[in-house]
C-alpha positions as CSV (number, residue, x, y, z in Angstrom):
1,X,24.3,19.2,-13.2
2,X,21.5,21.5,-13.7
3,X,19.3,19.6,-11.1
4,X,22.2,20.2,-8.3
5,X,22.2,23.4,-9.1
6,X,18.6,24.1,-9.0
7,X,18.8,21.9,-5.5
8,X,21.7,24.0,-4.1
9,X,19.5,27.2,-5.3
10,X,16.6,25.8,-2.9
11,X,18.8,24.8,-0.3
12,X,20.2,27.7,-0.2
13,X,17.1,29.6,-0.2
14,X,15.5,27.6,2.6
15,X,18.4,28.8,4.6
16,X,19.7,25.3,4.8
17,X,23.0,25.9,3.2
18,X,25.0,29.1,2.7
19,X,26.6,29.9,-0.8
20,X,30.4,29.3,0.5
21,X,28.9,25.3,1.4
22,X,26.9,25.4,-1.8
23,X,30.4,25.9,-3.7
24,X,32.4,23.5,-1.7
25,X,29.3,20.6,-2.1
26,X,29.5,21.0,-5.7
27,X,33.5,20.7,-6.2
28,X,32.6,17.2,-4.5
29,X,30.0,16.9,-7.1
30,X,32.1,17.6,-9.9
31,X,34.9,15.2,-8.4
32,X,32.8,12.2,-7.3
33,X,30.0,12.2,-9.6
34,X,27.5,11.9,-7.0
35,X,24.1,14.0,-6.4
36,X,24.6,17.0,-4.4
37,X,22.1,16.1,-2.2
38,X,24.6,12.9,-1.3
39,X,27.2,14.9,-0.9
40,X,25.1,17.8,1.6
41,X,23.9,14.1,3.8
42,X,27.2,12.5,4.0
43,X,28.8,16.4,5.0
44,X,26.3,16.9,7.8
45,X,25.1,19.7,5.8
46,X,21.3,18.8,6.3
47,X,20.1,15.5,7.5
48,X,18.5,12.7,5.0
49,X,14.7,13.5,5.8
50,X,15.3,17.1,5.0
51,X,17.4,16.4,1.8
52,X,14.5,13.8,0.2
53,X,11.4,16.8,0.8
54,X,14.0,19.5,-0.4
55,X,14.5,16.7,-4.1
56,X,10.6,16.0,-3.8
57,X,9.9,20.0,-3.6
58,X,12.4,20.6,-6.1
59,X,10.3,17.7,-8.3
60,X,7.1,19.4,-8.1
61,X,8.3,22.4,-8.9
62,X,9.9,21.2,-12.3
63,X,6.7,19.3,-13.1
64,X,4.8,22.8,-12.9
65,X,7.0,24.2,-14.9
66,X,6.7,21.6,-17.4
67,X,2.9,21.6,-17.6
68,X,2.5,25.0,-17.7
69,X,4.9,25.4,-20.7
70,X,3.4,22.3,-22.4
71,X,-0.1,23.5,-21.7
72,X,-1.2,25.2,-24.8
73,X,0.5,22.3,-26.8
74,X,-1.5,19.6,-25.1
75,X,-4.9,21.2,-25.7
76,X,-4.4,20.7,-28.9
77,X,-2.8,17.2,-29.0
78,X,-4.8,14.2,-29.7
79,X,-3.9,10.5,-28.8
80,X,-6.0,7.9,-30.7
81,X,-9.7,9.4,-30.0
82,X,-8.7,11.0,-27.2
83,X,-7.8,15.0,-26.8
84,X,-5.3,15.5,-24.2
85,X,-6.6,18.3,-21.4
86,X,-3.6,18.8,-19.0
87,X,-1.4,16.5,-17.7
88,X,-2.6,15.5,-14.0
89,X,0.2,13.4,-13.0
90,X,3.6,11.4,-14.3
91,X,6.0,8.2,-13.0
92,X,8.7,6.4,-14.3
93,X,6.2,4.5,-16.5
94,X,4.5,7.3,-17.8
95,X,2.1,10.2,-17.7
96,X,-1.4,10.9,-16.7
97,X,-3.9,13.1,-18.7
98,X,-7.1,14.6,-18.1
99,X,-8.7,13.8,-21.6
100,X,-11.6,14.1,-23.6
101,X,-12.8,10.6,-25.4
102,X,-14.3,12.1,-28.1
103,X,-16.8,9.4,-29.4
104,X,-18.2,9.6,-25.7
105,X,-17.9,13.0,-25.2
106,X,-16.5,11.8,-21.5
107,X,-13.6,13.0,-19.7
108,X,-11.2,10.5,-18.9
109,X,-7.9,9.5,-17.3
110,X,-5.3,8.8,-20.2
111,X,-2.2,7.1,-19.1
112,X,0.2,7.0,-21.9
113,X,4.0,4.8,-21.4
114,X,7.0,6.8,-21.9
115,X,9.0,6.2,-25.0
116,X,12.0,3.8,-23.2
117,X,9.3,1.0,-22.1
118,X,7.1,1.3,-25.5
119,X,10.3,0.1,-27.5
120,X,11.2,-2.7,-25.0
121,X,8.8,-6.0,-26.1
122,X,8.9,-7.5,-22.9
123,X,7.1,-4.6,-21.3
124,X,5.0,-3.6,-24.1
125,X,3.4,-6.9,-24.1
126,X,3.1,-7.3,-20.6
127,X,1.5,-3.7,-20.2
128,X,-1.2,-4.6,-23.1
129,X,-2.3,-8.0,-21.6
130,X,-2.7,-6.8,-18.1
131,X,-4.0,-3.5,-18.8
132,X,-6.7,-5.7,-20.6
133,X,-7.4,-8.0,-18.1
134,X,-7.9,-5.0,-15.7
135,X,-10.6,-3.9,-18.1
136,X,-12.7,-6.8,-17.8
137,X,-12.9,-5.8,-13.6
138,X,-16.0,-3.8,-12.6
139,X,-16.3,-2.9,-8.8
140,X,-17.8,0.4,-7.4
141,X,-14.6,0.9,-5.1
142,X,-12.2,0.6,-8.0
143,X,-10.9,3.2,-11.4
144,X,-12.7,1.2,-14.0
145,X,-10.6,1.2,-17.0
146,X,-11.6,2.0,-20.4
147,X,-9.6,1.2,-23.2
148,X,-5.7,-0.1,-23.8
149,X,-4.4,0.7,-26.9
150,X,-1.3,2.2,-29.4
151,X,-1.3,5.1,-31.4
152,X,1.4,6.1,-34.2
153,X,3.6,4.2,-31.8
154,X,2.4,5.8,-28.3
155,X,0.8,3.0,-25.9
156,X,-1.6,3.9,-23.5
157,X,-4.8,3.0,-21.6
158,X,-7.6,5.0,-20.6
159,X,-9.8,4.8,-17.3
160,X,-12.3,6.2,-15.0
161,X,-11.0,10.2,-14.3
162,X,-12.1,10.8,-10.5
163,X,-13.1,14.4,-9.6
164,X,-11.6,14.2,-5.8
165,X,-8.8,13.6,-3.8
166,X,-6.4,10.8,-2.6
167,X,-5.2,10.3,0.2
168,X,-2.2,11.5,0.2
169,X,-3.8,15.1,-0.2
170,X,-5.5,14.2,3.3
171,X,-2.5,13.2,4.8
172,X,-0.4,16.2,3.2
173,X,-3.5,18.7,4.6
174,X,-4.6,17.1,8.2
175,X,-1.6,15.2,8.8
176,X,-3.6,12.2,11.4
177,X,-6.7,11.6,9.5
178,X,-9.8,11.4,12.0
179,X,-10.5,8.3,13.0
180,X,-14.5,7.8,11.2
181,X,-13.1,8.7,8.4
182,X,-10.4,5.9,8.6
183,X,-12.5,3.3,8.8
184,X,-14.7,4.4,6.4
185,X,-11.9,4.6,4.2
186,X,-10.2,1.3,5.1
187,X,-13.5,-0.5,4.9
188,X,-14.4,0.6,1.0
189,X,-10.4,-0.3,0.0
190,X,-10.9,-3.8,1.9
191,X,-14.5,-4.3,0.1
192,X,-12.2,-3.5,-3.5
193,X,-9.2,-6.1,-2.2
194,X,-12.2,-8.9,-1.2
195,X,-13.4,-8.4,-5.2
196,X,-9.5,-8.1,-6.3
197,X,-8.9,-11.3,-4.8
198,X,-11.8,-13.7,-5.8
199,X,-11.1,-12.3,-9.5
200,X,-7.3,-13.7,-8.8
201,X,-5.4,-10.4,-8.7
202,X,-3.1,-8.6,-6.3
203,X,-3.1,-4.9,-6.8
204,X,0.6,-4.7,-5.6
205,X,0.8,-0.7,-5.5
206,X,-1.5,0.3,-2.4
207,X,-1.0,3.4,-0.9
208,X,-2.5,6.7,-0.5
209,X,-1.7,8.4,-3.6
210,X,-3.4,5.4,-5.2
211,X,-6.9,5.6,-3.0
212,X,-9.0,8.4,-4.5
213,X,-12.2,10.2,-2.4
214,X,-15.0,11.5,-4.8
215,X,-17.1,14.2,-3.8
216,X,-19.7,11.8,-2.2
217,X,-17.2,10.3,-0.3
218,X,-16.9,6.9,-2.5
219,X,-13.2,5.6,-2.3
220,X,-11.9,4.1,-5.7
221,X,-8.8,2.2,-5.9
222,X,-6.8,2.8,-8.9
223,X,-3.2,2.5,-10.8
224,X,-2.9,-1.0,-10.5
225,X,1.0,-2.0,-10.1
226,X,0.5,-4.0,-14.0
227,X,3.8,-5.2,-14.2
228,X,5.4,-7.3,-11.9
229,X,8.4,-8.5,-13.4
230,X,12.5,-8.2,-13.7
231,X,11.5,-4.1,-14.2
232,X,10.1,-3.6,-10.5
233,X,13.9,-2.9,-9.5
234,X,14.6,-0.5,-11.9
235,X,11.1,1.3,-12.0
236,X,11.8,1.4,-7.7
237,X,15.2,3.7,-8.4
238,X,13.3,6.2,-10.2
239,X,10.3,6.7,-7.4
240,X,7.7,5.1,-9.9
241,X,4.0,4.0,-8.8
242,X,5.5,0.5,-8.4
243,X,8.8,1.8,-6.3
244,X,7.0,3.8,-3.2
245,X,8.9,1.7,-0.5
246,X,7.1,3.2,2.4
247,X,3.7,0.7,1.7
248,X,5.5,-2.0,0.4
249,X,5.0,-5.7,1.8
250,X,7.9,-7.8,2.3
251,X,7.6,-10.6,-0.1
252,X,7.7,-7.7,-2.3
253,X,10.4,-6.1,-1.4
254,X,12.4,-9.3,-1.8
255,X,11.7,-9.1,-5.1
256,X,8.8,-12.5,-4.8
257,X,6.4,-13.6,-7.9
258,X,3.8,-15.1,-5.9
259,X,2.1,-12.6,-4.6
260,X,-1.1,-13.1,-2.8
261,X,-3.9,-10.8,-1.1
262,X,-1.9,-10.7,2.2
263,X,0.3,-8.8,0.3
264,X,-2.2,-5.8,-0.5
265,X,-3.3,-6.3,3.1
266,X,0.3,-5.0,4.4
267,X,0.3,-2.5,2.2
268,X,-3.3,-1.5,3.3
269,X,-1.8,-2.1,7.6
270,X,0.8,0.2,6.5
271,X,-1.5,3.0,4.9
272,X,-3.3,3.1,7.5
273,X,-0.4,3.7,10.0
274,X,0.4,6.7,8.0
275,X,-3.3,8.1,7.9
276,X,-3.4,7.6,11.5
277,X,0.2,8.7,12.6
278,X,0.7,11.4,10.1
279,X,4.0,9.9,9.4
280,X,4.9,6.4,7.5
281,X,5.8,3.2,9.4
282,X,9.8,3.8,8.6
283,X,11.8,6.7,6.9
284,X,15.2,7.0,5.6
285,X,16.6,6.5,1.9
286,X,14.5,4.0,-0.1
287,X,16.7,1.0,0.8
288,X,16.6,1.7,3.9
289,X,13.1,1.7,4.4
290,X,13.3,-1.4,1.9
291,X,15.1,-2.8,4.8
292,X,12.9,-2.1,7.5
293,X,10.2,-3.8,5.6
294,X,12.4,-7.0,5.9
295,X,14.0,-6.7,9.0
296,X,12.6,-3.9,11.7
297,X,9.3,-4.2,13.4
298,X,7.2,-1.5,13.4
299,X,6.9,1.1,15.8
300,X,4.0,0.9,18.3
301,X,1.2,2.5,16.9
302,X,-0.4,2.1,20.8
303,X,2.4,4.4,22.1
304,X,2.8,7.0,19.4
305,X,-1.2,7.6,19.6
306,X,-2.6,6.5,22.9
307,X,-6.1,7.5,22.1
308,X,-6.7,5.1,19.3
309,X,-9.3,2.3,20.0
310,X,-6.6,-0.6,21.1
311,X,-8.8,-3.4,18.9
312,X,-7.8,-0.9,15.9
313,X,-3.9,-1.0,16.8
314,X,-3.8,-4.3,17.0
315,X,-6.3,-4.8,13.6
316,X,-3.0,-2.7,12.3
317,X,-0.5,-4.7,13.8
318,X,-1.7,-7.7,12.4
319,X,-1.7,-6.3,8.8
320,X,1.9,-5.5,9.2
321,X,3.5,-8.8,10.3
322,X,6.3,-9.7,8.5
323,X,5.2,-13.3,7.7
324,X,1.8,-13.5,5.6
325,X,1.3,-16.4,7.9
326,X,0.7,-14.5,10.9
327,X,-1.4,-11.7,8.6
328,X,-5.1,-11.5,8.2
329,X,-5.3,-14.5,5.2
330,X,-8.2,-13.0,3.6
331,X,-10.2,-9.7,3.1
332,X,-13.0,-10.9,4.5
333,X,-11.7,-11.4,7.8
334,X,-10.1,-8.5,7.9
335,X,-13.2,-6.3,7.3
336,X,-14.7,-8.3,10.1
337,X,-12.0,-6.8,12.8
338,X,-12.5,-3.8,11.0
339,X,-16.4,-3.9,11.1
340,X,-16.1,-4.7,15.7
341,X,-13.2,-2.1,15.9
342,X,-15.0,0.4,14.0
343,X,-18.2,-0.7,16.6
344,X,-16.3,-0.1,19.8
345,X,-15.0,3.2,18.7
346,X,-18.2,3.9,17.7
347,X,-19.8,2.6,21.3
348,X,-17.3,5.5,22.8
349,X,-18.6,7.9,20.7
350,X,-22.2,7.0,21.5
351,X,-22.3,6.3,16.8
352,X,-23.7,2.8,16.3
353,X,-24.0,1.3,12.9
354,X,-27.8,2.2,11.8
355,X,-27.9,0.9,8.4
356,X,-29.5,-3.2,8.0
357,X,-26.0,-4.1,6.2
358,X,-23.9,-3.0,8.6
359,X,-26.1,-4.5,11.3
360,X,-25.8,-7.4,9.1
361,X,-22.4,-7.7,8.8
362,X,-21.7,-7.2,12.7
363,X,-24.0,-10.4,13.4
364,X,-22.2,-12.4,10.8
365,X,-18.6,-11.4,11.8
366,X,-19.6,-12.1,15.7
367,X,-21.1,-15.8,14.4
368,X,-18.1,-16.3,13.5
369,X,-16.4,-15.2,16.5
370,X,-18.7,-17.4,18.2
371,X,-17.7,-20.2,15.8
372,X,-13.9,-20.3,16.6
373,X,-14.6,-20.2,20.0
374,X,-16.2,-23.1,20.0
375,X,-14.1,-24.7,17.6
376,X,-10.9,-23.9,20.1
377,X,-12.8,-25.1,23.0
378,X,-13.8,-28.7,21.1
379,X,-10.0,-28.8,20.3
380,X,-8.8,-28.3,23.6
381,X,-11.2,-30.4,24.9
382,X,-10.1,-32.8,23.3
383,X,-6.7,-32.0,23.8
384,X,-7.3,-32.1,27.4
385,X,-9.1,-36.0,26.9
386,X,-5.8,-37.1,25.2
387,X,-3.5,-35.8,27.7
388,X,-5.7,-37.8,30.3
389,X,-5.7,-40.9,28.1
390,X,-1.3,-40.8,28.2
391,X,-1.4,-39.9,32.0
392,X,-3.6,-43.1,32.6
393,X,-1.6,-44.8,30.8
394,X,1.7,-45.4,32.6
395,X,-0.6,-45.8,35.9
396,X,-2.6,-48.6,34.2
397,X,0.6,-50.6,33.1
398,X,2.1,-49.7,37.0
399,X,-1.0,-51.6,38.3
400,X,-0.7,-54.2,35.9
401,X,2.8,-54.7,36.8
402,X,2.3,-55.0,40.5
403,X,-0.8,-57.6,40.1
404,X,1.6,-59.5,38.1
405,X,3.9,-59.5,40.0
406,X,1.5,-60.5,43.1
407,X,0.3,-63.3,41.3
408,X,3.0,-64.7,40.5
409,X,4.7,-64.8,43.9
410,X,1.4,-66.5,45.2
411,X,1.3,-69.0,42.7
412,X,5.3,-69.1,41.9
């Protein structure tokens, strides 16, 4: 009840609401037992787009709140070896913290799993083994992790703290992210995925919160989706790193186990929409946009930006089929559309690629170009022979026929 209140206090701040509709909405609260911002959407009050950033705003600001009152505390709290900072972000599975690790006098990222999955065995178990196994992975473009471990009962895992930005924060500051910059950024993520996937593993949780910029412009992957399991349903209603509907693929969303790289690869597609639109692929409520991922095809990115290289749109549109049969099957060919796109953009611009392995790369992805072509025409070719072969043959048996025939009228 407080958190309607507090909502109806924005609302009504924002000039959204008046007080009178404020007191009606909550009676319906009180009698229903639904959110206020339910009741405001299903009144008319304020549409659904306006009442999900009013609840996100309203989250932000309680999570200020929180980590300024807890900051004094936490500078003096210590997990295992590791002195908790600040907190720097939270989910449904737990919370982040900027932390020192003592013994390597190295700041680090500290994620620690709240208290209701630490006392389920399933998930504890689960969190530990993976968290390991992401341990063991060492790529430039990804959030090395340190550590996984349990303390006085607290589990947690430390990794790589980047001093940057996500993302996200571009999105959020220059809505349609320029277009070199894209590439650039969709190139190191697909150079990540390529390493992901020859070590076996699907990331499951791309999207731009989750792609991190240093200062010299090196884009990490991080906060792998660990668990995939019977939890992804419930960890989706609460808005966790594994629940952000607007990335995910649609063998995800159905809720399938065997997830392969063409999953990160629509999650990736639909990133990039985003970056480039400065709005996601669909909005709505979360099951809507759950839906859409099943059902609705995505709007034309050609249309809603016009000046985008067509070669990248339809890169894009590939990403985001529905069936991972029609998708890009591997990372590799994906940065090699990528690599021609970025080329022809780059040709308008009068930017080439300068350095010897991206010169490199462009030769190889254009050999193999070169090699499907000429693997199509051999086929057709000798499609073409075949279909010559079965028109011949009803002629050749015609003939036959006739000269039969002949003969033996001749010699009866």
């Amino acid at each position: 009840m407080d958190e309607d209140f507090r909502y109806g206090q924005l609302a009504i701040e924002a000039r959204l609401i008046t007080p009178e509709q404020f007191d009606h909405a909550m009676t319906e609260v009180k009698k229903n037992g639904q959110a206020l911002r339910t009741i405001l959407v299903k009144g008319s009050y304020i549409d659904e787009q306006t009442a999900t950033r009013l609840y996100k705003a309203l989250q932000r600001i309680v999570r200020d709140e929180r980590a300024k009152s807890e900051a004094g505390l936490l500078a003096q709290k210590q997990i295992g070896g590791y002195r908790l900072i600040r907190r720097i972000g939270e989910g449904g599975m737990g919370e982040v913290y900027l932390a020192e690790q003592l013994n390597m006098h190295r700041q680090v990222a500290l994620k620690v799993l709240h208290d209701k999955w630490a006392y389920d065995e399933e998930f504890r178990k689960r969190f530990l083994l993976e968290a390991r196994a992401a341990g063991k992975l060492s790529h430039h473009n990804l959030i090395q992790v340190y550590d996984v471990g349990k303390y006085q009962g607290v589990y947690y895992f430390s990794m790589e703290y980047v001093d940057g930005v996500t993302v996200e924060d571009l999105i959020d500051h220059e809505g349609e992210v320029p277009l070199e910059r894209v590439f650039d950024i969709s190139l190191q993520v697909c150079n990540a995925l390529r390493y992901l996937s020859r070590e076996h593993i699907v990331h499951r949780d791309i999207k731009p919160a989750n792609i991190m910029i240093t200062k010299d412009n090196t884009v990490k992957l991080g906060d792998f989706g660990f668990i995939q399991s019977g939890y992804d349903a419930e960890l989706m209603q609460e808005g966790t790193t594994l629940g952000t509907p607007d990335y995910i693929s649609p063998e995800q969303a159905r809720g399938d186990r065997n997830l392969d790289v063409r999953s990160d690869i629509y999650s990736l597609g639909a990133t990039l929409f985003h970056m480039l639109n400065g709005d996601p692929m669909f909005k709505g409520s979360c099951s809507k946009v759950m839906r859409d991922h099943l059902d609705t095809i995505p709007p034309d990115l050609g249309k809603l930006r016009p000046n985008l290289p067509k070669d990248l749109v339809r890169v894009i549109a590939a990403m985001v089929e529905k069936d991972p049969a029609d998708r890009y099957q591997s990372a590799e060919d994906l940065i090699s559309d990528l690599e021609m796109a970025k080329i022809d953009a780059a040709g308008d611009h009068g930017s080439l690629p300068s350095t010897r392995s991206q010169i490199m790369h462009v030769i190889t992805a254009e050999k193999g170009r070169i090699a499907q072509l000429e693997e199509q025409i051999i086929q057709e070719g000798q499609r073409r022979k075949i279909m010559m072969v079965l028109m011949i043959i009803p002629w050749t048996l015609t003939v036959l026929l006739v000269i039969t025939l002949a003969l033996f009228m001749i010699f009866g």
